[in-house]
C-alpha positions as CSV (number, residue, x, y, z in Angstrom):
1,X,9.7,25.6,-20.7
2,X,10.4,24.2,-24.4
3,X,8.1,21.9,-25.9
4,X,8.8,19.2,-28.2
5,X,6.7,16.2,-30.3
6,X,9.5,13.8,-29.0
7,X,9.1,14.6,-25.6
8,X,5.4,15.2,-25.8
9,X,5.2,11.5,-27.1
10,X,7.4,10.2,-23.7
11,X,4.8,12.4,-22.0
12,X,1.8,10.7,-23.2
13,X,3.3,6.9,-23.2
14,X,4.4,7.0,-19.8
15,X,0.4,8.6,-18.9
16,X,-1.2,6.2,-20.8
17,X,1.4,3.5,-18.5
18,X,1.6,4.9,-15.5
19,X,0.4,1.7,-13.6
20,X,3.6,-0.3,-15.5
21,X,6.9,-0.3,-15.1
22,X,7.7,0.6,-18.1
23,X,12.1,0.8,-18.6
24,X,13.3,3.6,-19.8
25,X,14.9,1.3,-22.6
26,X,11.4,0.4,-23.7
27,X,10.0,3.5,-23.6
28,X,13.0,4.8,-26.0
29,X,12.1,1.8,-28.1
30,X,8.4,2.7,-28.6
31,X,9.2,6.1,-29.4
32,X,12.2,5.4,-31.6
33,X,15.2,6.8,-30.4
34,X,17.6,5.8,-28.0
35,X,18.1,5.9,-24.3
36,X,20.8,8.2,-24.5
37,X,18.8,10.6,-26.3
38,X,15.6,10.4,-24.7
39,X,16.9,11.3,-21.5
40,X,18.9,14.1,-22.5
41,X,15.5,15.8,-24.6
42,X,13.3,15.3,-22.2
43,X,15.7,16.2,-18.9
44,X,16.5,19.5,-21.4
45,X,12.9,20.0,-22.0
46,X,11.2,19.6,-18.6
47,X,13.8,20.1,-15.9
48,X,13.3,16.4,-14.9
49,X,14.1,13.3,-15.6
50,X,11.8,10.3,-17.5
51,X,11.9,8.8,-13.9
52,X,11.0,11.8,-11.6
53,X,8.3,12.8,-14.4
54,X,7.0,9.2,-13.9
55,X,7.0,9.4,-10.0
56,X,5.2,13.0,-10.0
57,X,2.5,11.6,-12.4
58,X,2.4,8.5,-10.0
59,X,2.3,10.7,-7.1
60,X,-0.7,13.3,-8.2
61,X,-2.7,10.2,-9.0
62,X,-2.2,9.1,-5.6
63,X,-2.8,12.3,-3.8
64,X,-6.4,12.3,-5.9
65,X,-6.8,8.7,-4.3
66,X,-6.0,9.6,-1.2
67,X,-8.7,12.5,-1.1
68,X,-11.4,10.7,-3.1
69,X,-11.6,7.1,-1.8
70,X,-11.3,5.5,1.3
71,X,-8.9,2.6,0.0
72,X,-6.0,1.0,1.8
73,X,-2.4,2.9,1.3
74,X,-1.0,-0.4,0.4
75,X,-3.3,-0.5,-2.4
76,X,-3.4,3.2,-3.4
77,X,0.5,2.3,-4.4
78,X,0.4,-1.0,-5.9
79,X,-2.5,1.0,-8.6
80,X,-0.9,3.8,-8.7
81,X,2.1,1.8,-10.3
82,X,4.8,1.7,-7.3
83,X,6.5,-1.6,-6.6
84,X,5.4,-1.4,-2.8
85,X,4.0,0.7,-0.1
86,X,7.3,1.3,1.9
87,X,8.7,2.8,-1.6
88,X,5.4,4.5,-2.3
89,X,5.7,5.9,1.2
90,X,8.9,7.0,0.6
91,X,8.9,8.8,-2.6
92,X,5.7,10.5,-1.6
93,X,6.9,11.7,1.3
94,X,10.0,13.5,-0.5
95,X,7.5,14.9,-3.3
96,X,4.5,15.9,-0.5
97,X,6.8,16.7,2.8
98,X,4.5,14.1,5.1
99,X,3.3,10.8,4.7
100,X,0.3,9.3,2.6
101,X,-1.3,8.9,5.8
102,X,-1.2,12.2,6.9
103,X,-1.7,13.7,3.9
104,X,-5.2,12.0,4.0
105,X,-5.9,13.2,7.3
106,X,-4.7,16.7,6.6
107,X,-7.4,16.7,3.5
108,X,-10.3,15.1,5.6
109,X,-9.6,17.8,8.2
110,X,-9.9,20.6,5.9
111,X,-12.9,19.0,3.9
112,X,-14.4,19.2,7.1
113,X,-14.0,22.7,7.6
114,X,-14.7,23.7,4.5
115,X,-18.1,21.8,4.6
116,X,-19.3,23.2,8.4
């Protein structure tokens, strides 16, 4: 893939905002070009949209919180930045194939093995 200092700017303001819910009309604000444009660059330049590049970021975060901690799905999504669990659910069930929860599980089940 392509790389660019516009869309390597998008990259790093939406990582530094992930928890946010940052528009896309703000982000194109902060970096200085328009809408229009910054979607076409980066959708050019990644193979996904600002939105989708958002949601993977959001969901890789939550996969590591899932593994790592023992917190509450509802809250796993409101700090990884989604609006609420059901849509949390949701999205990281199209990205992952299975649910938060059983993601979890699957990961405790194979820490398990991997520690006997």
């Amino acid at each position: 893939m392509m790389s660019s200092p516009v869309v390597d700017r998008i990259k790093n303001l939406i990582e530094q905002n992930l928890e946010s819910n940052m528009s896309l009309p703000e982000i194109s604000k902060r970096v200085g070009i328009s809408v229009f444009y910054m979607s076409h660059i980066f959708k050019n330049t990644t193979g996904m949209t600002v939105v989708e590049y958002r949601t993977l970021l959001r969901i890789n975060k939550a996969k590591k919180e899932l593994r790592e901690t023992d917190k509450n799905i509802t809250s796993i999504a409101y700090d990884c930045g989604f609006s609420s669990q059901g849509y949390f659910s949701e999205r990281f069930l199209k990205v992952c194939g299975m649910s938060p929860t059983r993601y979890r599980s699957e990961k405790k089940i194979q820490e398990n093995v991997i520690i006997q």
